[in-house]
C-alpha positions as CSV (number, residue, x, y, z in Angstrom):
1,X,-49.2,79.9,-84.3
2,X,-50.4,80.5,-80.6
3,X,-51.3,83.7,-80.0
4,X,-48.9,85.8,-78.1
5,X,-49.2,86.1,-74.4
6,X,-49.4,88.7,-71.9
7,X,-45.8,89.6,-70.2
8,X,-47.1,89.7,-67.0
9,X,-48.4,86.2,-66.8
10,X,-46.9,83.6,-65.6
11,X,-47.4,79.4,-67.3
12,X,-49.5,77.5,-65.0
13,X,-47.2,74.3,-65.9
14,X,-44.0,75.5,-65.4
15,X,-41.0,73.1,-65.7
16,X,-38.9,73.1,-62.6
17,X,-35.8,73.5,-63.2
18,X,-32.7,70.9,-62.8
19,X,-31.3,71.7,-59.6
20,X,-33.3,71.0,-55.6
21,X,-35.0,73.5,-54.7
22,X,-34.6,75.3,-51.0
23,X,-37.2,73.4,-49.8
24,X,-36.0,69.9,-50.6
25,X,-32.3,71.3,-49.5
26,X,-34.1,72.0,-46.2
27,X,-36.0,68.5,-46.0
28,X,-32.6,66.6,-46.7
29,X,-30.7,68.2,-44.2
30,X,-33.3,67.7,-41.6
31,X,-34.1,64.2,-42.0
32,X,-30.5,63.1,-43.8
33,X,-31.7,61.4,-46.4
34,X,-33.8,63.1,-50.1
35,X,-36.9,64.3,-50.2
36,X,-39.5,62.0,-51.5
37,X,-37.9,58.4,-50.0
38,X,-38.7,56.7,-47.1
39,X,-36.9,57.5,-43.9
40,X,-35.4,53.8,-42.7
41,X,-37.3,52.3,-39.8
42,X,-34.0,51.6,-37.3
43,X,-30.4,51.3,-38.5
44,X,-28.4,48.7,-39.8
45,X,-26.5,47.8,-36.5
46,X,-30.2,47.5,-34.5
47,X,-31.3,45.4,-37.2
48,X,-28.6,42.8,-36.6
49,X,-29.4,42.7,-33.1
50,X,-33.2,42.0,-34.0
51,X,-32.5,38.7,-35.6
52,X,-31.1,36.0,-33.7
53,X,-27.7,34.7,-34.4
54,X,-27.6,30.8,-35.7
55,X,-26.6,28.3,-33.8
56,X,-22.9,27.5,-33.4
57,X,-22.6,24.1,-34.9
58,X,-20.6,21.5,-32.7
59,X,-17.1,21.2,-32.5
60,X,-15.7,18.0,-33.6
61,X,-12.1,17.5,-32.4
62,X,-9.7,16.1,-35.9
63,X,-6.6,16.2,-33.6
64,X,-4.6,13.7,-33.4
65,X,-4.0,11.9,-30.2
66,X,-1.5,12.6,-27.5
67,X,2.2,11.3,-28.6
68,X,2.1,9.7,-24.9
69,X,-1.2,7.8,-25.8
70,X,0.4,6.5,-29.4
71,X,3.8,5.6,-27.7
72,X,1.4,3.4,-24.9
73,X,-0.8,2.1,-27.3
74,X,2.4,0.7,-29.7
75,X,4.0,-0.9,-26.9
76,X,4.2,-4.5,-27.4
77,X,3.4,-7.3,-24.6
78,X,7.8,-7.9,-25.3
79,X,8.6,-4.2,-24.1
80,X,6.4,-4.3,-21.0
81,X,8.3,-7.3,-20.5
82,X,11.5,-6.1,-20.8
83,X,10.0,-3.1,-18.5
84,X,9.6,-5.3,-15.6
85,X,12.6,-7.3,-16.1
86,X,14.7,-3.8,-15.4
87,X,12.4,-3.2,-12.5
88,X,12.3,-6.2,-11.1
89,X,16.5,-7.4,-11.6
90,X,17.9,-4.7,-9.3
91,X,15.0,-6.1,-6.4
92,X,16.3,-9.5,-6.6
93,X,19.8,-8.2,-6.2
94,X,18.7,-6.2,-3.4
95,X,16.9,-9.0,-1.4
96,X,19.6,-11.7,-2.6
97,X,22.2,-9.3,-1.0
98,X,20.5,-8.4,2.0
99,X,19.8,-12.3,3.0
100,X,23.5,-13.5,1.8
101,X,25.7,-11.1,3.5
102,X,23.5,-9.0,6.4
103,X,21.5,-12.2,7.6
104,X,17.9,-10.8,6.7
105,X,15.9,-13.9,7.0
106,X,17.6,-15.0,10.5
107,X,16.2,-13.8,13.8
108,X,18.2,-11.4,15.9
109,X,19.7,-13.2,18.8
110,X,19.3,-12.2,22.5
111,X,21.2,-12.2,25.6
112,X,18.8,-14.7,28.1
113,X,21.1,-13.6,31.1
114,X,18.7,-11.3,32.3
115,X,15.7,-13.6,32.1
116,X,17.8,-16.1,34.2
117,X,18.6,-14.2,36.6
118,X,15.0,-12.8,37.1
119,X,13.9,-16.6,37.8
120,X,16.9,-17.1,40.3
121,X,16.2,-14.2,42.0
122,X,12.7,-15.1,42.5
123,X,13.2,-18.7,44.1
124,X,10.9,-19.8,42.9
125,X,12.8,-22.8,41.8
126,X,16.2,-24.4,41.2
127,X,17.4,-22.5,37.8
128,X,19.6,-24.1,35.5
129,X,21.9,-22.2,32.7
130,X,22.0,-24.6,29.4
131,X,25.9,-24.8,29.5
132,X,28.0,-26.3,26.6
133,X,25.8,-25.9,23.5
134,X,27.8,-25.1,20.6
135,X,27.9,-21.8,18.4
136,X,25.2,-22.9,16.3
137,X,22.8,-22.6,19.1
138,X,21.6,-19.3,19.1
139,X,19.2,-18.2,21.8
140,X,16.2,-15.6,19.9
141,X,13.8,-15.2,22.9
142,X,13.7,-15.5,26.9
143,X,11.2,-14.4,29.2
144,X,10.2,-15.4,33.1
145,X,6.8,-14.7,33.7
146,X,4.4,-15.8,36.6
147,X,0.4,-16.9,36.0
148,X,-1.6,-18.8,38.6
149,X,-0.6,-22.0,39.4
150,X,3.5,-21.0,39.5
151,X,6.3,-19.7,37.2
152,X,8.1,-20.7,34.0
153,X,11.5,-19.4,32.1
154,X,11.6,-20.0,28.5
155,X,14.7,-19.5,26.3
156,X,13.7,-20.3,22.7
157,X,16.9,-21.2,20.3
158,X,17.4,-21.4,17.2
159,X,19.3,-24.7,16.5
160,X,21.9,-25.0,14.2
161,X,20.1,-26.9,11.3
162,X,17.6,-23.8,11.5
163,X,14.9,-25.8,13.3
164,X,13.1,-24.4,16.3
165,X,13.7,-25.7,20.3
166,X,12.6,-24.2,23.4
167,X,13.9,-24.8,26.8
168,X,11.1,-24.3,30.1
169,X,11.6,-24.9,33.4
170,X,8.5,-24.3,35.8
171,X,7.2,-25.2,39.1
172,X,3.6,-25.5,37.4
173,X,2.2,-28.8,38.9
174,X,2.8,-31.3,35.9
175,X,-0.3,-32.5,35.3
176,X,-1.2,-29.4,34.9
177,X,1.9,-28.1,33.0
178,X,2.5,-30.8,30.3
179,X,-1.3,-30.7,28.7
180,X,-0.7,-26.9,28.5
181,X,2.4,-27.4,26.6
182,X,2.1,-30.7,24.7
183,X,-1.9,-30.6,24.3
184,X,-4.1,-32.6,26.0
185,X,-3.2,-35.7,23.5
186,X,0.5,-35.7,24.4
187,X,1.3,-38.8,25.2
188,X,5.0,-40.8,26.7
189,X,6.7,-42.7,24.4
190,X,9.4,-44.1,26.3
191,X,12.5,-42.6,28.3
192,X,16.0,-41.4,27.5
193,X,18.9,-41.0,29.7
194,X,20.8,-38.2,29.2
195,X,23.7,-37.3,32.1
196,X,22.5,-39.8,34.2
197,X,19.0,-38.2,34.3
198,X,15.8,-40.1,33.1
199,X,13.8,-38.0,30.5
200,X,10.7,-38.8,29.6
201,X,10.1,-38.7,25.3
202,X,6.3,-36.8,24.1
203,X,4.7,-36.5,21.4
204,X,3.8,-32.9,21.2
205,X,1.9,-30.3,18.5
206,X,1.8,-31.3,14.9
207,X,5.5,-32.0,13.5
208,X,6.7,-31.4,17.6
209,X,8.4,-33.6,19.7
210,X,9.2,-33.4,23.7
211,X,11.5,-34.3,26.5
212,X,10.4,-33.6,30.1
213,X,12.5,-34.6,32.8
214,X,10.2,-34.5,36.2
215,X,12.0,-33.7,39.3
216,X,10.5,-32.8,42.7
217,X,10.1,-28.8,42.5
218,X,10.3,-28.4,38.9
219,X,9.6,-29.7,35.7
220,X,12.4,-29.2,32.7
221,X,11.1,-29.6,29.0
222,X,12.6,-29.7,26.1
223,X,10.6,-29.2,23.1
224,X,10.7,-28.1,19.1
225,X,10.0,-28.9,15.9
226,X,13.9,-29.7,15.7
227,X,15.0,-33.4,15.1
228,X,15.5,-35.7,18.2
229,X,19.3,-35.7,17.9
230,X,19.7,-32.1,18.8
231,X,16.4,-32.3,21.4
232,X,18.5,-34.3,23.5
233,X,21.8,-31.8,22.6
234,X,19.3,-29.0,24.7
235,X,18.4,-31.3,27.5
236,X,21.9,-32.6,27.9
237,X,23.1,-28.5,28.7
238,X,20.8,-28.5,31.7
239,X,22.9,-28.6,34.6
């Protein structure tokens, strides 16, 4: 048995008891966490914005394509036929139309009274009207115009097989005159009487023929890609 103690002294090893003790209250309010653990070093929402985030990884598009690229890619080489048959059908109404019943492919005709009269009025020489050509004959151009060396009226026609004629008269010298008209490699080929006149038959441009009738102050030529037979149909009008 130990011998009895004093009452007034105290065990150096006291036990302490279960519950904290003021001090340790007062340390865990003050630094919000218990006594005896380390405080944290910065708080969870600093520590995510220490580290770096990772990479986003690529994006890799899965979709599937456009329904307007599938529908082009499954048209066959028929369809786009078929496309451009109902394109192309209403056109070829539209032209076949236009040149059957409003005349598109034939050139608008002119009035070549004004053009006459111009060349009468300037005296410079006799003027003649082409007079009984038929309706077939229609007249597309007609100009008077004056260069060096004298004056010229054309009246272009159109004859009526579709070919091409003009008719000039001109007080042009005709040496100089023909060569301008004919080329320098027009040459006669014989005459024609037509109305009791002599006209002299040319060769002219490629696929051309002439007739010049040569009178003292003028010289009349009839010339076009037209067939002779309606050549001397023009010449014959000149009155």
């Amino acid at each position: 048995m130990e011998p009895a103690q004093p009452a007034d002294r105290v065990p150096a090893d006291r036990t302490p008891t279960d519950g904290p003790t003021p001090a340790t209250e007062a340390r865990v309010e003050a630094d919000g966490q218990p006594a005896g653990e380390p405080a944290l070093v910065a708080s969870a929402g600093a520590a995510r914005q220490d580290q770096p985030e990772p990479a986003a990884a690529p994006l890799t598009s899965s979709a599937p394509p456009a329904p307007a690229e599938v529908r082009r890619s499954d048209r066959s080489p028929k369809d786009m036929a078929i496309s451009l048959l109902v394109l192309l059908i209403p056109i070829a109404l539209l032209l076949a139309f236009y040149r059957g019943f409003l005349g598109g492919d034939q050139p608008t005709p002119v009035d070549p009274a004004p053009a006459v009269e111009q060349a009468q009025d300037a005296k410079a020489f006799p003027v003649s009207r082409p007079a009984g050509l038929g309706e077939g004959w229609r007249p597309v151009n007609a100009r008077y115009q004056t260069a060096e060396g004298g004056s010229t009226l054309r009246i272009g026609y159109v004859t009526p097989e579709g070919k091409g004629a003009q008719l000039l008269q001109s007080n042009v010298p005709a040496e100089q005159f023909i060569p301008t008209e004919l080329t320098d490699r027009a040459q006669p080929q014989g005459q024609v009487e037509l109305n009791g006149r002599n006209w002299q038959r040319y060769t002219a441009r490629e696929n051309e023929q002439a007739l010049v009738l040569l009178e003292p102050d003028r010289t009349v030529m009839v010339v076009g890609d037209a067939r002779e037979n309606e050549l001397r149909e023009l010449a014959g009008s000149v009155r």
